[in-house]
C-alpha positions as CSV (number, residue, x, y, z in Angstrom):
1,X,22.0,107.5,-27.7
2,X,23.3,109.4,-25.1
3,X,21.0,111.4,-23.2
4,X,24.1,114.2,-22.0
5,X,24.9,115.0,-25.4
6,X,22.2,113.6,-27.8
7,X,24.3,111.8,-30.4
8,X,24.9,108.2,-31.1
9,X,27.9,105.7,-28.9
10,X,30.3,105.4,-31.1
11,X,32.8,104.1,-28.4
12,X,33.3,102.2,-25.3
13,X,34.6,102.6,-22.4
14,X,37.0,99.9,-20.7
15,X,37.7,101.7,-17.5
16,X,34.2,102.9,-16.7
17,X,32.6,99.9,-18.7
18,X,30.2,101.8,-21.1
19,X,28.8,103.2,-23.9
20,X,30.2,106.8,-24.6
21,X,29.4,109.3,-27.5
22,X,32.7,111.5,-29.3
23,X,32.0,114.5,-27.1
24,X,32.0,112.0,-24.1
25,X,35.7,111.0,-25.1
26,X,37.0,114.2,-25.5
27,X,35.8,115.9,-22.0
28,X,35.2,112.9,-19.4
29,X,37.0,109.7,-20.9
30,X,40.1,111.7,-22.8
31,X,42.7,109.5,-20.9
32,X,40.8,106.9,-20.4
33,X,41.2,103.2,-22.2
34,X,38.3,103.3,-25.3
35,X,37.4,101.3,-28.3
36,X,35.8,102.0,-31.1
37,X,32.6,100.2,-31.0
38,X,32.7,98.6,-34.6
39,X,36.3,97.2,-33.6
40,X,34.6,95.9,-30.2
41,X,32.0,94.1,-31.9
42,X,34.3,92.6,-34.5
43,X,36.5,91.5,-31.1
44,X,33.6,89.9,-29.4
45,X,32.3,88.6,-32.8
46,X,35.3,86.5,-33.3
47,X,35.2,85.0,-29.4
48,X,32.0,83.9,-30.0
49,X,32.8,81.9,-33.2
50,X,36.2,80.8,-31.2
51,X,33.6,79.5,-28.3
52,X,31.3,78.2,-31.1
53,X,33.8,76.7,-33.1
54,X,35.1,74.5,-29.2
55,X,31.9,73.7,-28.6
56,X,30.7,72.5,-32.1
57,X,34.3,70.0,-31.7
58,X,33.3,68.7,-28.4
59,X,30.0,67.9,-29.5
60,X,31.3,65.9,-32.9
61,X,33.5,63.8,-30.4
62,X,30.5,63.2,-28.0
63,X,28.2,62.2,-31.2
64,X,31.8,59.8,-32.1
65,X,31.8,58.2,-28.4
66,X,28.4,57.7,-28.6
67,X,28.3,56.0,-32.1
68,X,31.5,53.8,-30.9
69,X,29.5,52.6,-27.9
70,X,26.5,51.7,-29.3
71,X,28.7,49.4,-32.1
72,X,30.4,48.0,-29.2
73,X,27.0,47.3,-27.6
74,X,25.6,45.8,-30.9
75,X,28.9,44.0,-31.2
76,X,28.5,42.4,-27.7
77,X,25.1,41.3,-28.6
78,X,26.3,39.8,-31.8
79,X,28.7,37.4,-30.1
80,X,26.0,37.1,-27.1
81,X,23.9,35.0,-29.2
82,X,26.5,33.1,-31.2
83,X,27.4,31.8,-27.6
84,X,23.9,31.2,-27.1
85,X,23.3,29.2,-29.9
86,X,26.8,27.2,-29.5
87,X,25.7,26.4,-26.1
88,X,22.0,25.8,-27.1
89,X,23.9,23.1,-29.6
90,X,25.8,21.6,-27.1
91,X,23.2,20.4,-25.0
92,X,21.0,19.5,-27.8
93,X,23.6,17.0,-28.6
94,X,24.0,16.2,-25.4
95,X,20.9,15.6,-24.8
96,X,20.9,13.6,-27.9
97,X,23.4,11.4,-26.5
98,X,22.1,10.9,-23.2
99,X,18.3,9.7,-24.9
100,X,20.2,7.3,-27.0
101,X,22.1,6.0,-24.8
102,X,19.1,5.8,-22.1
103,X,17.3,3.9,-25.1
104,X,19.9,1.8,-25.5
105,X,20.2,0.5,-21.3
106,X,16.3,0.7,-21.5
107,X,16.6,-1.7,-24.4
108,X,19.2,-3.8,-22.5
109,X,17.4,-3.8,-19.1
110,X,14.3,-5.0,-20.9
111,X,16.0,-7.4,-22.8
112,X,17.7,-8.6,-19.3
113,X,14.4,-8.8,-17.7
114,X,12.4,-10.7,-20.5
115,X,15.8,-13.4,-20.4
116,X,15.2,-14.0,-16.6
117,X,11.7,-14.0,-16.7
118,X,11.9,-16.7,-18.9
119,X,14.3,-18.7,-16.8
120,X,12.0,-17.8,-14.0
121,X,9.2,-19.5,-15.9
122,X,10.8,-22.5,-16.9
123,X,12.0,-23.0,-13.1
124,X,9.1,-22.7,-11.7
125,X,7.6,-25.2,-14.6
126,X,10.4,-27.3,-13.5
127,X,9.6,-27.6,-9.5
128,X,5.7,-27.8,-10.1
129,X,6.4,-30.7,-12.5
130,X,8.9,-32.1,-9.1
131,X,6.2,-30.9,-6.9
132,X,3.5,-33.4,-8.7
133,X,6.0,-36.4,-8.5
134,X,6.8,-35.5,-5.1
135,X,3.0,-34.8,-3.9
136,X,2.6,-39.2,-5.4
137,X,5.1,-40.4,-3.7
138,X,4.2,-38.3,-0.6
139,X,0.6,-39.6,-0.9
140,X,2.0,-43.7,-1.5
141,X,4.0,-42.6,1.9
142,X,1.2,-41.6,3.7
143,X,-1.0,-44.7,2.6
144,X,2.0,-46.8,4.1
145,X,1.4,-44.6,6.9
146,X,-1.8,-45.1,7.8
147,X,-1.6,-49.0,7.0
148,X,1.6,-48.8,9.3
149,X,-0.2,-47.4,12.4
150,X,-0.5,-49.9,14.8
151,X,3.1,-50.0,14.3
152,X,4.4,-46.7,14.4
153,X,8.2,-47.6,16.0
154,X,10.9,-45.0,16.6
155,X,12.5,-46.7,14.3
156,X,9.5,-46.7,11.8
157,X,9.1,-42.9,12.2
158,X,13.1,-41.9,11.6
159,X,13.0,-44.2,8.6
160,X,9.3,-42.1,6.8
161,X,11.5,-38.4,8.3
162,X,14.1,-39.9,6.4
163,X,12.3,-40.4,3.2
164,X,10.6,-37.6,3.2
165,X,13.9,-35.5,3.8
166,X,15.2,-37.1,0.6
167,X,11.9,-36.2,-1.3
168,X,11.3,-32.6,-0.2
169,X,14.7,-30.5,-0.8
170,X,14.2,-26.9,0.9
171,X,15.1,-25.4,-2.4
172,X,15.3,-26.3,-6.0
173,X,17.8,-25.3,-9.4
174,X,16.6,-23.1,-11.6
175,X,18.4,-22.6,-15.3
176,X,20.3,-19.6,-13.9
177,X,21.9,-21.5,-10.8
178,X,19.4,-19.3,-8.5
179,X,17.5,-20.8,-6.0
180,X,13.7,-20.2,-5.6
181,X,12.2,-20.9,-2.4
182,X,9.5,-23.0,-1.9
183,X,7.0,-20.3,-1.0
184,X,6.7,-20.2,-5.3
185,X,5.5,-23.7,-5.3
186,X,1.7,-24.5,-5.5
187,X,-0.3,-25.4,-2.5
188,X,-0.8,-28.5,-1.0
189,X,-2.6,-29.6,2.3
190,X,-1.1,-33.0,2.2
191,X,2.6,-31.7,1.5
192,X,1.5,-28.9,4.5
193,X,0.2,-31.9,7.0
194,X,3.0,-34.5,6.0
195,X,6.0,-32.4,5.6
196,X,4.8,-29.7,8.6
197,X,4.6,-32.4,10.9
198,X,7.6,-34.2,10.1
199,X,10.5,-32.3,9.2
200,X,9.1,-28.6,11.3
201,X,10.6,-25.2,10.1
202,X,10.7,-25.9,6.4
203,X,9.2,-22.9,4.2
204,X,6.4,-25.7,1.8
205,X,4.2,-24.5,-0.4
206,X,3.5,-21.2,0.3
207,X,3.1,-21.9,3.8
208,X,6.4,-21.4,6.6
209,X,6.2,-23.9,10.0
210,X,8.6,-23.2,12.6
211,X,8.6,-24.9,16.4
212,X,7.7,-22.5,19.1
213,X,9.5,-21.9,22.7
214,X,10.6,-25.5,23.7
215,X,9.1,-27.2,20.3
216,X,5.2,-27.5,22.3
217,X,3.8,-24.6,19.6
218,X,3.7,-24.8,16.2
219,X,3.5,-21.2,14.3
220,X,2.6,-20.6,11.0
221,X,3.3,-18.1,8.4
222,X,0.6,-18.5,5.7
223,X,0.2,-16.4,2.4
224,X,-2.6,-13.5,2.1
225,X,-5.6,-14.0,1.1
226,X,-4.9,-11.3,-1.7
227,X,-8.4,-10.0,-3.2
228,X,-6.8,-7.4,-5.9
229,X,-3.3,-5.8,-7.4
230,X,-2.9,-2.4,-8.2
231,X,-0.1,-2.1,-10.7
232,X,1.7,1.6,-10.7
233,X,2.8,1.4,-14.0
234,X,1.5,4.7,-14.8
235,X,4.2,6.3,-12.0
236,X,7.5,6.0,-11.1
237,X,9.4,5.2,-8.1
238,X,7.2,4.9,-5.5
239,X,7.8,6.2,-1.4
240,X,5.2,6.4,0.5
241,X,1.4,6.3,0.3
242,X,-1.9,6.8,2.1
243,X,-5.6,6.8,1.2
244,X,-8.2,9.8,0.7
245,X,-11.6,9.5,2.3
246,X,-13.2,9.4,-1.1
247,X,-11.0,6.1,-1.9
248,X,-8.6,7.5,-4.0
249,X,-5.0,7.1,-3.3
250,X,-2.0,9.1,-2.8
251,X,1.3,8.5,-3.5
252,X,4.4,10.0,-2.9
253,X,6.9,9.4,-5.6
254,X,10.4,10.4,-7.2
255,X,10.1,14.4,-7.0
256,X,6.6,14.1,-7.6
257,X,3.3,13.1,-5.9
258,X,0.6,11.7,-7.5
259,X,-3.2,11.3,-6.7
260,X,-4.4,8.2,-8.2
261,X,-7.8,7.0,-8.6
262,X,-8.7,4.0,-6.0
263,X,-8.0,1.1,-8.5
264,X,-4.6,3.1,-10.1
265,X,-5.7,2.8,-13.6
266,X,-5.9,7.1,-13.4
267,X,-4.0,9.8,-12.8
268,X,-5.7,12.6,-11.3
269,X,-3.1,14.8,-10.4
270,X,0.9,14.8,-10.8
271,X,1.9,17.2,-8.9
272,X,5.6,18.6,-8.5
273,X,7.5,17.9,-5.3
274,X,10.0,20.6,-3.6
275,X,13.0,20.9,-6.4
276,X,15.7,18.3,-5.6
277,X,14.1,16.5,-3.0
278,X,12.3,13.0,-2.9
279,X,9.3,12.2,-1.0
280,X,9.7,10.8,2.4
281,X,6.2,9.9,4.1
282,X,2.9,11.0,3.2
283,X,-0.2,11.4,5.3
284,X,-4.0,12.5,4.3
285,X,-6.1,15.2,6.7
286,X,-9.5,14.7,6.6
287,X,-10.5,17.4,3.9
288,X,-8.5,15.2,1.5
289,X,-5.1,17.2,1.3
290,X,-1.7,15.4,1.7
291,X,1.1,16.1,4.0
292,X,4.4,15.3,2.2
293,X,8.1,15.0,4.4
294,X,11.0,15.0,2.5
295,X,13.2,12.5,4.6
296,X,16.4,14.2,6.1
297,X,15.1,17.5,5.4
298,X,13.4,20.1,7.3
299,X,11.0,20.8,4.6
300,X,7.3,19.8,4.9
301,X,4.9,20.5,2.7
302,X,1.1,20.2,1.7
303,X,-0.4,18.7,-1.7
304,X,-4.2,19.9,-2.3
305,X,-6.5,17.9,-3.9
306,X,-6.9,20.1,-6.8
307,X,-3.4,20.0,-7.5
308,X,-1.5,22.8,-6.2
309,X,1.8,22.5,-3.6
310,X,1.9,24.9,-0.4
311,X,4.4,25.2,2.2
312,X,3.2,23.5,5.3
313,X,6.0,24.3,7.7
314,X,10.0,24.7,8.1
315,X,11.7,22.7,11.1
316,X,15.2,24.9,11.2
317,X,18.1,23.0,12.6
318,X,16.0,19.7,12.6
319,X,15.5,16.5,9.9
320,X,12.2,14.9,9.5
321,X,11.5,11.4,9.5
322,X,8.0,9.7,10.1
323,X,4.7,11.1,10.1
324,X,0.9,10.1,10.5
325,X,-2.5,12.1,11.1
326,X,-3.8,11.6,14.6
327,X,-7.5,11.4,15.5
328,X,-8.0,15.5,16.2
329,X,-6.6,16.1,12.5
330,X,-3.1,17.0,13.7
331,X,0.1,16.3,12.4
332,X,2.1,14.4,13.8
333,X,6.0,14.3,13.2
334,X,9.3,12.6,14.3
335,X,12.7,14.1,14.1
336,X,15.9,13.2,14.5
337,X,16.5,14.6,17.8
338,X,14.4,12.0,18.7
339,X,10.9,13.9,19.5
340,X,7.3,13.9,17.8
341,X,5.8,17.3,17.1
342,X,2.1,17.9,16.6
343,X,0.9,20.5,14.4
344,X,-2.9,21.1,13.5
345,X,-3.7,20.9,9.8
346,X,-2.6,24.8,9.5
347,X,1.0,24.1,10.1
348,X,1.0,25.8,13.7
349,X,2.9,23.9,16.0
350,X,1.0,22.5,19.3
351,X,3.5,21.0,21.5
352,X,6.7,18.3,21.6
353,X,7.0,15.6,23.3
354,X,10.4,13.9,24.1
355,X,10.4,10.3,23.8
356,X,12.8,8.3,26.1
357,X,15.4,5.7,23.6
358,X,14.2,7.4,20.9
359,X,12.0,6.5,17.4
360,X,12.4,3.9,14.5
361,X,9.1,4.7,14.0
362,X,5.4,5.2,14.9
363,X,1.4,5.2,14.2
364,X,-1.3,7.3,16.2
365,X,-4.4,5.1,17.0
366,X,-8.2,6.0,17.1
367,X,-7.9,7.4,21.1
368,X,-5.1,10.0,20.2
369,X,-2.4,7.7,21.6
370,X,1.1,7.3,20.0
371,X,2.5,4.3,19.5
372,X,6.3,4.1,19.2
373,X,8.6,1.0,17.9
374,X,11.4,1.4,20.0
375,X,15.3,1.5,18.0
376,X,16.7,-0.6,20.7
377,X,14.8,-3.6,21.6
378,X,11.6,-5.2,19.9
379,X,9.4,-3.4,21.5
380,X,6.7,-1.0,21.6
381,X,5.5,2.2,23.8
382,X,2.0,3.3,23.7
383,X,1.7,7.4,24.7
384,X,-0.1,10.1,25.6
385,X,-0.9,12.0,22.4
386,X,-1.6,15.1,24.8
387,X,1.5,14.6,28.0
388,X,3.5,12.0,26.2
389,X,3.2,9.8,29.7
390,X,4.0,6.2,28.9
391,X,0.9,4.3,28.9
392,X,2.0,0.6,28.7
393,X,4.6,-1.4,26.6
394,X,4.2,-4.1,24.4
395,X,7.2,-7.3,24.0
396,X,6.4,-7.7,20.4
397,X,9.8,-10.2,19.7
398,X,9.5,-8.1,16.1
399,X,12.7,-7.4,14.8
400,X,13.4,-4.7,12.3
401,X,10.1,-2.6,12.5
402,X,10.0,-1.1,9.3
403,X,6.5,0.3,9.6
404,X,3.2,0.6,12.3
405,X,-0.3,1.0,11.0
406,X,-3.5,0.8,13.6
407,X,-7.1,0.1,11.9
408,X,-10.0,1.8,13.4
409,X,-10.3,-1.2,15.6
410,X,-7.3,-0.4,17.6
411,X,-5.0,-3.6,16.4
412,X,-2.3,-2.8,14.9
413,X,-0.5,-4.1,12.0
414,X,3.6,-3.8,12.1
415,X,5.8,-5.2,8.8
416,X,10.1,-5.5,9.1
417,X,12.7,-6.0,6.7
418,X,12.2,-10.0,6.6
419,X,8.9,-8.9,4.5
420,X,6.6,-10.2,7.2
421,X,3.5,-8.2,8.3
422,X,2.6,-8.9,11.8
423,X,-1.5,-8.5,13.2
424,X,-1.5,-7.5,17.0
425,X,-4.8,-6.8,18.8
426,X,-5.5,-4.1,21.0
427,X,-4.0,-6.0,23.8
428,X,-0.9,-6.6,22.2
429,X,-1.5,-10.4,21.3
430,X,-0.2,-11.7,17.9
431,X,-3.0,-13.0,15.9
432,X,-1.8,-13.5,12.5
433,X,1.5,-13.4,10.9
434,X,1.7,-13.2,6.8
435,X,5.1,-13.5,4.4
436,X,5.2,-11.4,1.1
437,X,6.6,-12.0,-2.0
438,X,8.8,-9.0,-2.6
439,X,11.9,-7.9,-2.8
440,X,10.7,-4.7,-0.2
441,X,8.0,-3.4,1.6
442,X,7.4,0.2,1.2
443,X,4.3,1.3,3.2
444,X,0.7,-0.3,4.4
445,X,-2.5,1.6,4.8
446,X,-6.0,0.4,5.5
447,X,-9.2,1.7,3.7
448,X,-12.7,2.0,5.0
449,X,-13.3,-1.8,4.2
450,X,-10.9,-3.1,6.4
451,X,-8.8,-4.4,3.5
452,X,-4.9,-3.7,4.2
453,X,-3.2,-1.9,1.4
454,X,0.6,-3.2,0.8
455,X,2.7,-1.1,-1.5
456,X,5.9,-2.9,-2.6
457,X,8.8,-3.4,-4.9
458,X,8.8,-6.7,-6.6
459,X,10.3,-7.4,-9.8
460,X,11.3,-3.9,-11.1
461,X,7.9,-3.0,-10.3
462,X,5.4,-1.4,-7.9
463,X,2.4,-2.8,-7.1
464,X,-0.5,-2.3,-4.3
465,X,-1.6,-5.3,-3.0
466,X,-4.9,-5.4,-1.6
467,X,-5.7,-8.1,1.3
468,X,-8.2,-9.6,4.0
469,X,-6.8,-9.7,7.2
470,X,-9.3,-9.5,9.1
471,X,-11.5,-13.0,9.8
């Protein structure tokens, strides 16, 4: 309505942009540019249906996009899981293939085994059957001996060395052309007396003589007296092992480590090792958990006794290669840049000492002192566990130290790759030397009844032997 005149807009204005009434055009807005007001709304009807109209197409090829991406999408899943299943397939039937073809070299291997097993058998039938004929005509030798004693000529005794030469081989055929030595052959004191004293350094019955410095020593090399075997039937391939105070056992095995009750008939705990790594050496603190090394590696890490595996520490730039628990509950560890490294049973590291030659390897013994098997002679170091000052040294005429355990006596007991365990006392004296009958020697322990613990590899098998050494 306009207030000036009091009638209805019937028109508007383009120049002064508004509403005007009749008697508005014809005084103020006569030459002025004006619509009619019907016409304008017709005008700005028909842009808004145009706008509409662009608007309503863009959003039908939004609405298209969108429906074309989400059949691609669906599409892409489609074919997703047809790949998956293919692939899923394929190593199903690979797997397939692999178990059937691991059954079939199991089946192989065993029947391999059971074949020389048998030819074992029958050769060792064979030389115990020789071994009786032999022991007869040993004893008829003797007899002549003994009769022949107020006698006993140069020439009488080359002519009974040469007998008994001919009657006492150092090794006898077997069905498979192998030769068994004659550590397999049952005991005897007369062979031991007759042939020992005779012939010298021939392995006989279980029992190894060989002449000392100048041939005025005789040294033995008996058998152990063996009170039990552990068989680890129930495991794998075995590393490393060590006992708990409670008498069970750990082991460190093939990516796994295992807690074992103290005659190995139980499993307690198998407990996954660090992915892609084998066990190197294990060692047990006093509250029962393991330290595992992974040989090579700087990885070390700790195994609780209710089954869980915790990083222990990281050694950057450095490989790890023995390790034993000394007397304070420390860690101790050798690397390759030929130092020991003491950690307490957190993982914090304590000191490093720097060992002059370098380390083959090592054992701590009950007064916190290191002792070190030296790479480049046959001998070994005692330390400082706290300075790393050289204490004293030991001429141990040992070759191929393999491995160092001391008892809680302070002797120490020291195995190399000839399979013998040596028994040292405190003072570095030999008192015993023992042969085993393996193919290798993997670690030795000793539990709270002063029994040594051998684990070894004999046969395709591992096996824990448990022995007297002391008298």
């Amino acid at each position: 309505m306009c207030r000036e005149h009091d009638d209805l807009f019937t028109f508007y204005c383009r120049t002064c942009d508004e509403n005007i009434c009749s008697k508005c055009l014809s005084a103020k807005h006569k030459k002025h540019d004006f619509v009619d007001l019907r016409e304008l709304q017709l005008e700005v009807q028909k842009q808004l249906d145009d706008v509409i109209k662009e608007k309503e197409a863009e959003k039908q090829n939004m609405i298209k996009s969108f429906d074309d991406l989400v059949q691609h999408e669906r599409q892409s899943e489609m074919h997703f899981r047809d790949e998956c299943a293919k692939i899923k397939d394929r190593v199903e039937a690979i797997k397939f293939a692999a178990d059937d073809e691991g059954g079939k070299l199991m089946e192989s291997l065993n029947s391999t085994k059971h074949q020389q097993d048998k030819e074992v058998k029958e050769g060792k039938h064979k030389i115990q059957t020789q071994t009786r004929v032999y022991d007869k005509e040993i004893q008829m030798i003797q007899q002549e001996l003994r009769l022949q004693t107020a006698s006993s000529s140069n020439d009488f005794v080359k002519e009974s060395m040469k007998k008994l030469k001919a009657l006492k081989p150092t090794s006898i055929s077997i069905p498979d052309k192998q030769q068994l030595p004659l550590e397999e052959q049952v005991d005897g004191n007369q062979i031991r007396e007759t042939i020992g004293k005779l012939l010298g350094a021939k392995k006989v019955s279980g029992i190894q003589i060989s002449r000392g410095r100048e041939g005025k020593k005789w040294n033995v090399l008996a058998k152990l007296d063996i009170i039990r075997i552990l068989n680890l039937d129930k495991i794998g391939y075995c590393c490393s092992l060590c006992l708990i105070p409670d008498g069970s056992i750990w082991i460190g095995g093939d990516r796994c480590v295992y807690k074992m009750s103290s005659d190995c008939s139980t499993v307690l705990h198998q407990i996954p090792a660090r992915k892609h790594y084998w066990c190197g050496y294990i060692a047990c603190l006093q509250s029962g958990d393991a330290v595992v090394t992974y040989g090579g590696t700087p990885y070390v890490d700790r195994f609780t006794s209710n089954g869980r595996r915790v990083e222990f520490t990281y050694l950057p730039l450095k490989k790890t290669h023995d390790m034993a628990i000394n007397s304070n509950d420390e860690v101790v560890i050798s690397v390759n840049t030929g130092c020991i490294i003491i950690f307490s049973n957190k993982g914090t590291q304590l000191k490093e000492i720097e060992v002059d030659g370098g380390i083959k390897t090592f054992c701590t013994d009950r007064d916190g002192h290191i002792i070190v098997a030296d790479p480049r002679s046959p001998n070994l170091t005692i330390l400082d566990g706290m300075s790393g000052e050289v204490k004293t040294s030991w001429k141990v005429s040992v070759s191929d130290i393999e491995h160092l355990m001391c008892d809680r006596y302070g002797n120490v007991l020291v195995t190399n790759k000839e399979k013998n365990v040596y028994f040292f006392n405190k003072d570095g004296d030999v008192q015993k030397t023992f042969t085993m009958d393996c193919n290798i020697i993997i670690g030795i322990c000793v539990n709270k009844e002063d029994h040594l613990l051998i684990l070894m590899y004999k046969n395709y098998t591992h096996e824990i032997h448990v022995t007297k050494y002391l008298e």
